[in-house]
Phi, psi and omega in degrees: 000305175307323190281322173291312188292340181285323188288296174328304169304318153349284176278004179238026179290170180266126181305336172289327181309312191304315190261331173283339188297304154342302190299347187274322239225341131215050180275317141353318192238332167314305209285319193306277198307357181251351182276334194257289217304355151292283175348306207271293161321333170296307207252316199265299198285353204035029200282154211262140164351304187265335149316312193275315190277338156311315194298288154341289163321289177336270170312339156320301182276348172299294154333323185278323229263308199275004194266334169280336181291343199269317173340292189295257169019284172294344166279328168322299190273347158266332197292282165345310184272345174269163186297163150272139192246089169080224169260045190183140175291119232283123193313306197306327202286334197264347199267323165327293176315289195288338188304311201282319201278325133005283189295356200237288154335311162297304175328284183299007164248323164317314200296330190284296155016258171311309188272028140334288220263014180236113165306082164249009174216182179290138186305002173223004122303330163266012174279316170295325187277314169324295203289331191265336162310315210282295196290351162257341166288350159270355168276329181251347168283292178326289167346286191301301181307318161348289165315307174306310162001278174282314174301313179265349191247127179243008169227139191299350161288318173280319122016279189287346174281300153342299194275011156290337180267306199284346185281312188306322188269332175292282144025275199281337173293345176288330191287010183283347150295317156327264166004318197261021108349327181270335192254001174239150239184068197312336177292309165210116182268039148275000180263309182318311151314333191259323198306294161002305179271355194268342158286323170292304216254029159256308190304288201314319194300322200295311178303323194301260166048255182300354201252295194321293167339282214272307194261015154245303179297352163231034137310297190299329190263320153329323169276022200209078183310301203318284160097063197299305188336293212258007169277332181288352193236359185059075157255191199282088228218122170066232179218061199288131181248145158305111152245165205096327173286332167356302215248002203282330203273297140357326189282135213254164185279341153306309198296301191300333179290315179313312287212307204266339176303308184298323169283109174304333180280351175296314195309295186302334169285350172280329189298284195326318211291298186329320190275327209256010194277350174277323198268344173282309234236000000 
């Protein structure tokens, strides 16, 4: 009985709680990994100088590289592929889409996570494969969430009520650095460890969740033209379409690099991005 009013109560949170929430589960595991992960290789892995700054390179153009490339990738592969409604490809479908793949990703950033703080290779070979495992799978969860974004909210009210729940939840999601404060100890790294893994498997458990959540609410709202839930929140209503989009999926990645090249403010955020990954990372 208790397990149904709970499940009910769930299901009836507001999509914007749901979708801000995503921002908790990976501000939790972010925030951890930009304070310790030097620390813990440096000081705990013992990794050698030239290692770490190869590790460090590597990741520079990894980083540099994957955000416009997963960008393209992903529209290829969600746009394209979903059905067309009319003059346009139908919004529930794509939102569905990114819903899923959430759910498939967040887990597999947790799993990236986690393998920081466990030695399973020479220490400047798991430096490398971490940061670029860890930084593409959070590349393609931001990617999604992001996305979800513009696909559930269509007026900058709504919009900005969404990205309020996510400012909000990313906020409390910070506080897992405090929290690791009581637990790390270069001297025995095994309380830290375990905090580590109490984090991943909340944050995976968290991503499932929430996914399960957001794609039963606009499951629920395809049976409901009125669609109250995800209209209180400047959601998905009827048989509202992406236009505009027809050909978004069909754009080959030279046409897209040409695209992102003619935008100046793009140049400056590669400049920027470039600069800032050794003192932020």
């Amino acid at each position: 009985m208790r397990l149904g009013r709970l499940q009910a109560w769930m299901l009836g949170l507001p999509t914007a709680v749901v979708y801000g929430s995503l921002a908790l589960f990976i501000s939790i595991l972010h925030n951890v990994f930009l304070l310790y992960y030097v620390d813990t290789f440096v000081s705990v892995y013992k990794i050698n100088k030239a290692a770490f700054w190869v590790g460090e390179t590597v990741f520079l153009l990894w980083n540099s590289l994957n955000d416009p490339l997963f960008g393209w990738l992903s529209d290829r592969h969600f746009l394209s592929s979903q059905p067309r409604s009319g003059t346009g490809l139908s919004s529930r479908a794509v939102v569905l889409a990114r819903v899923r793949a959430l759910g498939w990703h967040g887990p597999l950033l947790a799993l990236s996570f986690l393998a920081f703080w466990v030695p399973w290779a020479p220490a400047g070979l798991q430096f490398l494969l971490c940061l670029c495992l860890y930084d593409g799978f959070l590349t393609l969860v931001d990617l999604h969430h992001h996305a979800l974004l513009a696909d559930l909210a269509l007026s900058a009210h709504d919009r900005t009520h969404l990205n309020f729940y996510c400012s909000l939840f990313s906020a409390a999601g910070s506080l897992s650095v405090f929290a690791s404060y009581a637990f790390w100890n270069k001297e025995d790294f095994s309380s830290f460890r375990a905090f580590c893994v109490a984090l991943a498997t909340g944050s995976g458990l968290g991503f499932v969740g929430a996914t399960q959540l957001l794609r039963r609410q606009v499951e629920a709202a395809g049976k409901q033209p009125e669609c109250p839930a995800l209209a209180a929140d400047g959601g998905l209503c009827g048989e509202e379409l992406l236009t505009g989009c027809q050909d978004a999926g069909s754009i080959t990645l030279g046409q897209y690099l040409q695209q992102l090249a003619r935008h100046r403010n793009f140049l400056w955020f590669v400049g920027m991005d470039l600069v800032q990954v050794f003192p932020c990372h």
